[in-house]
Biotite code that builds the C-alpha atoms (Angstrom):
import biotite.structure as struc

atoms = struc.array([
    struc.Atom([117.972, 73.971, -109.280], chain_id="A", res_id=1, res_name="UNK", atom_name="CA", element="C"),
    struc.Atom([115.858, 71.365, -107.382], chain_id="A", res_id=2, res_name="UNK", atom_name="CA", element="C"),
    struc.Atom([114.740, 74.045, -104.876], chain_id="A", res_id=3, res_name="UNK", atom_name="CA", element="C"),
    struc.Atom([113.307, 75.852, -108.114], chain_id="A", res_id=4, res_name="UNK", atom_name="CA", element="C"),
    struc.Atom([111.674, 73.185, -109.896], chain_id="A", res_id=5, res_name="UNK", atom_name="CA", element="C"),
    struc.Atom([109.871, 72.685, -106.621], chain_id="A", res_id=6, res_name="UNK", atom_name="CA", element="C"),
    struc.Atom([108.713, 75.940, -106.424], chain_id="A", res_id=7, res_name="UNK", atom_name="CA", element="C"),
    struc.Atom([107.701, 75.946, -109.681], chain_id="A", res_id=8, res_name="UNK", atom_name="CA", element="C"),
    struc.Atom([105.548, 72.518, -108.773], chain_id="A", res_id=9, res_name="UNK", atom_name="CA", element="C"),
    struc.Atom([104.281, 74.340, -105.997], chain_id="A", res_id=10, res_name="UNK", atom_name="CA", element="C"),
    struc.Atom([103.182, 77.212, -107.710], chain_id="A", res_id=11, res_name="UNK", atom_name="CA", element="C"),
    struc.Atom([101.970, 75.853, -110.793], chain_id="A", res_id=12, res_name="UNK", atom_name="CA", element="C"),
    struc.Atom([99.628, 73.132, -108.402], chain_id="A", res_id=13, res_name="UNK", atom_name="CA", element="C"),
    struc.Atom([98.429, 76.304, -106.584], chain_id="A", res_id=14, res_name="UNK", atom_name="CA", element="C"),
    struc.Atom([97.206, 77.711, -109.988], chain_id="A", res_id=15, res_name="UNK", atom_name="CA", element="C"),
    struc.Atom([96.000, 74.627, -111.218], chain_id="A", res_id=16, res_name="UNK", atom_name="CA", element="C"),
    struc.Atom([93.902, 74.070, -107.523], chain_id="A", res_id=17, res_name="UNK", atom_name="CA", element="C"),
    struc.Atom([92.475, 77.494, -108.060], chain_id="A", res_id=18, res_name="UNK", atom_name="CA", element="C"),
    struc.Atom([91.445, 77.409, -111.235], chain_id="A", res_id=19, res_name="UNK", atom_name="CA", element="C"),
    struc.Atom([89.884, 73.985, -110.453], chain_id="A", res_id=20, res_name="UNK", atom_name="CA", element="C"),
    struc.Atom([88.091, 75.406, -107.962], chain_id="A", res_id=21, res_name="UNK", atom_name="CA", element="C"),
    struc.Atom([86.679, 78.072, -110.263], chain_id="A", res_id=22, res_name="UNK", atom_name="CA", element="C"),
    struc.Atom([85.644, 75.900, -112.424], chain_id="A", res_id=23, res_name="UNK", atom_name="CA", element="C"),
    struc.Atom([84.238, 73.610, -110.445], chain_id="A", res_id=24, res_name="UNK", atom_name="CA", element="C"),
    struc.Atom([81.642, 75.847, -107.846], chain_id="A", res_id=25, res_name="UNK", atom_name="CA", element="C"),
    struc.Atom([81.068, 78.582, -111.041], chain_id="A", res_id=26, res_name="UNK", atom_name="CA", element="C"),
    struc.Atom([78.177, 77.110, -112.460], chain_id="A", res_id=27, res_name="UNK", atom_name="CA", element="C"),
    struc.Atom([77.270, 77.645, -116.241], chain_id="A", res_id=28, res_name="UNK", atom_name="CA", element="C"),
    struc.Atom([73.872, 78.167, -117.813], chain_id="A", res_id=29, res_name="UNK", atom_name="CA", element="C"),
    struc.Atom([75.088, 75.827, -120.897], chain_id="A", res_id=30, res_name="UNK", atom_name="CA", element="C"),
    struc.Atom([77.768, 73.961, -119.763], chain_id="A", res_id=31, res_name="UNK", atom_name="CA", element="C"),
    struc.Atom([78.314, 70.705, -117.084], chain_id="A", res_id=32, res_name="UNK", atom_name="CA", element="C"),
    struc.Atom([82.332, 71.065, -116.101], chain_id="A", res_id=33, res_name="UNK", atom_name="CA", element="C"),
    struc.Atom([83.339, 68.225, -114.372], chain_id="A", res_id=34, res_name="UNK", atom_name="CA", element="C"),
    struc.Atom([86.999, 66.989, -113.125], chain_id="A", res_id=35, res_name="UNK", atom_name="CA", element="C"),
    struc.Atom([88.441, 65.027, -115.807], chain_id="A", res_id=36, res_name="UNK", atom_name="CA", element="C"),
    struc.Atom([90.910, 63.268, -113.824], chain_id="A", res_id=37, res_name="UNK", atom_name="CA", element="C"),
    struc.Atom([89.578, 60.441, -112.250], chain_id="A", res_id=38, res_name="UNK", atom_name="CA", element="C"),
    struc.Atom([91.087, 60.186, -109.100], chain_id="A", res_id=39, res_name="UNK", atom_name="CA", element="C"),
    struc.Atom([90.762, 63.542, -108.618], chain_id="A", res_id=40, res_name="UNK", atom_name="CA", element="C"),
    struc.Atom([86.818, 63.051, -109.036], chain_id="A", res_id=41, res_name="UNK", atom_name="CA", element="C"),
    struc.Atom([87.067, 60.437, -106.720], chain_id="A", res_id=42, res_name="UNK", atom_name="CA", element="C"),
    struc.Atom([88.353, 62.727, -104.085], chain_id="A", res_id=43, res_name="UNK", atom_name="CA", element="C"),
    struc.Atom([86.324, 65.317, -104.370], chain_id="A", res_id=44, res_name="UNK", atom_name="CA", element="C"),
    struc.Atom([82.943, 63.266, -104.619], chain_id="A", res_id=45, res_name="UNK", atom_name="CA", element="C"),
    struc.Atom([84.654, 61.615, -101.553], chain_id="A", res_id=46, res_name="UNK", atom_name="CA", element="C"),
    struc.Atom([85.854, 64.944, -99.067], chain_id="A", res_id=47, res_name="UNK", atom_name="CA", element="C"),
    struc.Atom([84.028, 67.764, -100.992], chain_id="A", res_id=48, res_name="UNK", atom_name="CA", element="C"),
    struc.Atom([85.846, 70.060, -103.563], chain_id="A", res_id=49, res_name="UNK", atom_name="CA", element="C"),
    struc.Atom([87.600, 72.317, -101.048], chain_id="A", res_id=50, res_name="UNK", atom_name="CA", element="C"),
    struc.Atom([88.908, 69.555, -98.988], chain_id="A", res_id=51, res_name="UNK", atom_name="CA", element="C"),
    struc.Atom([89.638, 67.222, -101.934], chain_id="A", res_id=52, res_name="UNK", atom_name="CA", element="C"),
    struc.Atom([92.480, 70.318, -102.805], chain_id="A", res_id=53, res_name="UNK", atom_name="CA", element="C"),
    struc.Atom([93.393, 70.563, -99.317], chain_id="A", res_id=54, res_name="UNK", atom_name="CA", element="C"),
    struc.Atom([94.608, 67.220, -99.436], chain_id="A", res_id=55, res_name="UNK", atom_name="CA", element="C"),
    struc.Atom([95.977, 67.169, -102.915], chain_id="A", res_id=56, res_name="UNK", atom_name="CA", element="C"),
    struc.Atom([97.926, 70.404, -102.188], chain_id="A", res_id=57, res_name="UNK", atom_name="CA", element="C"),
    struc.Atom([99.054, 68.659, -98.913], chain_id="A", res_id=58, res_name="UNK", atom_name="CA", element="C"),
    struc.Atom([100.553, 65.310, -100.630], chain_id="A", res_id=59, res_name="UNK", atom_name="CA", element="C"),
    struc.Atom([101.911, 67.365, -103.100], chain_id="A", res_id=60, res_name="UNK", atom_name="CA", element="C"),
    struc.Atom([103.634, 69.302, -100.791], chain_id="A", res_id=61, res_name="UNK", atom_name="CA", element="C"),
    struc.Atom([105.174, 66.495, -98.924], chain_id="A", res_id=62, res_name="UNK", atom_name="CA", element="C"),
    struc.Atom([106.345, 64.567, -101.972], chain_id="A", res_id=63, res_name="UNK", atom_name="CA", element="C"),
    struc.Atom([108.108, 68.051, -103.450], chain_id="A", res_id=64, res_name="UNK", atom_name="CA", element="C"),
    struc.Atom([109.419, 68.553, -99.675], chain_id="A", res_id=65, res_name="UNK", atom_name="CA", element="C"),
    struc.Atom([110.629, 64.846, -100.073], chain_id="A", res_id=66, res_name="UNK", atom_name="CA", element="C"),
    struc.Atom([112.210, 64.681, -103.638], chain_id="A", res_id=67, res_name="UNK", atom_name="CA", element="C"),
    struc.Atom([113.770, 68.351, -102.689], chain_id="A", res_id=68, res_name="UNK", atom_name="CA", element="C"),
    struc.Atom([115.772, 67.155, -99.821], chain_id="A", res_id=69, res_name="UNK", atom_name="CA", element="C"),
    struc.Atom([116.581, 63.201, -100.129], chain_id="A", res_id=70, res_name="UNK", atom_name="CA", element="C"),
    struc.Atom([119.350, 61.719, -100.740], chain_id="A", res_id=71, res_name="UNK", atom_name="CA", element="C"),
    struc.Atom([118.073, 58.406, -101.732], chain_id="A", res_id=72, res_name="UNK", atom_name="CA", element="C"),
    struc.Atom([117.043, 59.443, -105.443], chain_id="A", res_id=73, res_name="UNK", atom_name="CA", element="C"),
    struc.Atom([119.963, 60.854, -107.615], chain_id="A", res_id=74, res_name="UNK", atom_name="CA", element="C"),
    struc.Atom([120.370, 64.288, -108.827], chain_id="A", res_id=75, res_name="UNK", atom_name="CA", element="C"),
    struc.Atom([119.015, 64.028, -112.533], chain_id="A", res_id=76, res_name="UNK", atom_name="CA", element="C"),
    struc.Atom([116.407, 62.000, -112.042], chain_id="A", res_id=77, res_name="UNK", atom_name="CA", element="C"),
    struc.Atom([115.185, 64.013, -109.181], chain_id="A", res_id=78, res_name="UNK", atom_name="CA", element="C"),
    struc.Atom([115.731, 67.637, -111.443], chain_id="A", res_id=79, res_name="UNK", atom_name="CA", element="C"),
    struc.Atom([113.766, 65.281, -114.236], chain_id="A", res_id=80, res_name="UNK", atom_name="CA", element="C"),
    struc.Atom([110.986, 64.304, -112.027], chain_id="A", res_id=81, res_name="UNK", atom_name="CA", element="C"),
    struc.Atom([110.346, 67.844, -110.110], chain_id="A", res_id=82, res_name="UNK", atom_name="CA", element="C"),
    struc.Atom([110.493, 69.560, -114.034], chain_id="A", res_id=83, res_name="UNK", atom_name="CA", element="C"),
    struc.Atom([107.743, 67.073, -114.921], chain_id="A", res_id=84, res_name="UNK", atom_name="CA", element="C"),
    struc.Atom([105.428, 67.905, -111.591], chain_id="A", res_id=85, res_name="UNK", atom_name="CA", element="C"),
    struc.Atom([106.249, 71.307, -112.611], chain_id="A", res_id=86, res_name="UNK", atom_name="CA", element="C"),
    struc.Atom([105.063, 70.562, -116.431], chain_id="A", res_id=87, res_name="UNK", atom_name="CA", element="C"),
    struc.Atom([101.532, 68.567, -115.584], chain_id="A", res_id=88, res_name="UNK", atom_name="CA", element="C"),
    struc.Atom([99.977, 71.595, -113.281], chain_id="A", res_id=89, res_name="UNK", atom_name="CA", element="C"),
    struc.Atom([101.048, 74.028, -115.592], chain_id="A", res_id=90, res_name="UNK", atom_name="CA", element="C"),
    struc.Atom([99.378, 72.302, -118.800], chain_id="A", res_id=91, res_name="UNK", atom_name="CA", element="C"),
    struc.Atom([96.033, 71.157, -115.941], chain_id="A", res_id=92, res_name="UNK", atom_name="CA", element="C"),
    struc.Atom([95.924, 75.011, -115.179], chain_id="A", res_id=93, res_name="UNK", atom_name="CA", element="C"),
    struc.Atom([96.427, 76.354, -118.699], chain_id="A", res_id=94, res_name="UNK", atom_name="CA", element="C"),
    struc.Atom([93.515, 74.065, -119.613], chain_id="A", res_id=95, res_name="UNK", atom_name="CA", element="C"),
    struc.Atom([90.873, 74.737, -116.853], chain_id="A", res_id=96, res_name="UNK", atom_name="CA", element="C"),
    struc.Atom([91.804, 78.654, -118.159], chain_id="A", res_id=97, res_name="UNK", atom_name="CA", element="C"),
    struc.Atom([90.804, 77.447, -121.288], chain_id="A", res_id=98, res_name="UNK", atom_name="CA", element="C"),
    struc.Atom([87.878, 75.844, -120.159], chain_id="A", res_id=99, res_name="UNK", atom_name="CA", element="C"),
    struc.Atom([86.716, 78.342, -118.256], chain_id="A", res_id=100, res_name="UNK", atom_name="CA", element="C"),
    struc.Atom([87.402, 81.112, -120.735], chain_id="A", res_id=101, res_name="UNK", atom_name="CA", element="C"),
    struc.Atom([85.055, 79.005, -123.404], chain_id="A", res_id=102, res_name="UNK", atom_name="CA", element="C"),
    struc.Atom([82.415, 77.957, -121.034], chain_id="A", res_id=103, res_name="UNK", atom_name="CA", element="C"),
    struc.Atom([82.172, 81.361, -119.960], chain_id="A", res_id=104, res_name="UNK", atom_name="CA", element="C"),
    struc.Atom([83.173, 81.397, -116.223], chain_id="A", res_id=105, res_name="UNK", atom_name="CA", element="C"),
    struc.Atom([85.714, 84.035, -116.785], chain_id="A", res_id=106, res_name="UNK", atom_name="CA", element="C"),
])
């Protein structure tokens, strides 16, 4: 189960970095998008877009590679932790879709 949840996170952050990225270079004639999380602003004002999901994707990827295969954290609240990364990119992506779809980027 853990190995699933953390490809789900893994897939569900790739999505959510995408559509990011969409909505972030796609300009729009009406609209200012901007990156609502704050941090994540940070970062990218900081490296630049593509490198600000570079390095997201690459904590990410450690901390899933981490939680997947320690034995310091028990099982549930590992499986309760990985379903909750999984949860936050899904809902992130599902939202810049939404964004995008009503700003007219897509």
């Amino acid at each position: 189960m853990r190995f699933l949840l953390g490809g789900l996170v893994l897939l569900f952050n790739f999505f959510d970095n995408l559509t990011t990225f969409v909505c972030l270079r796609t300009s729009s004639p009406i609209f200012e998008v901007v990156e609502a999380n704050p941090v994540a602003r940070w970062t990218f004002d900081q490296l630049g877009l593509m490198q600000g999901l570079v390095l997201e994707t690459a904590v990410t990827t450690a901390a899933v590679t981490f939680l997947i295969f320690t034995d310091r954290i028990p099982a549930t609240p590992k499986l309760v932790l990985l379903g909750t990364l999984a949860l936050l990119p899904a809902w992130a992506a599902l939202n810049n879709l939404q964004v995008a779809w009503a700003v007219g980027l897509i």
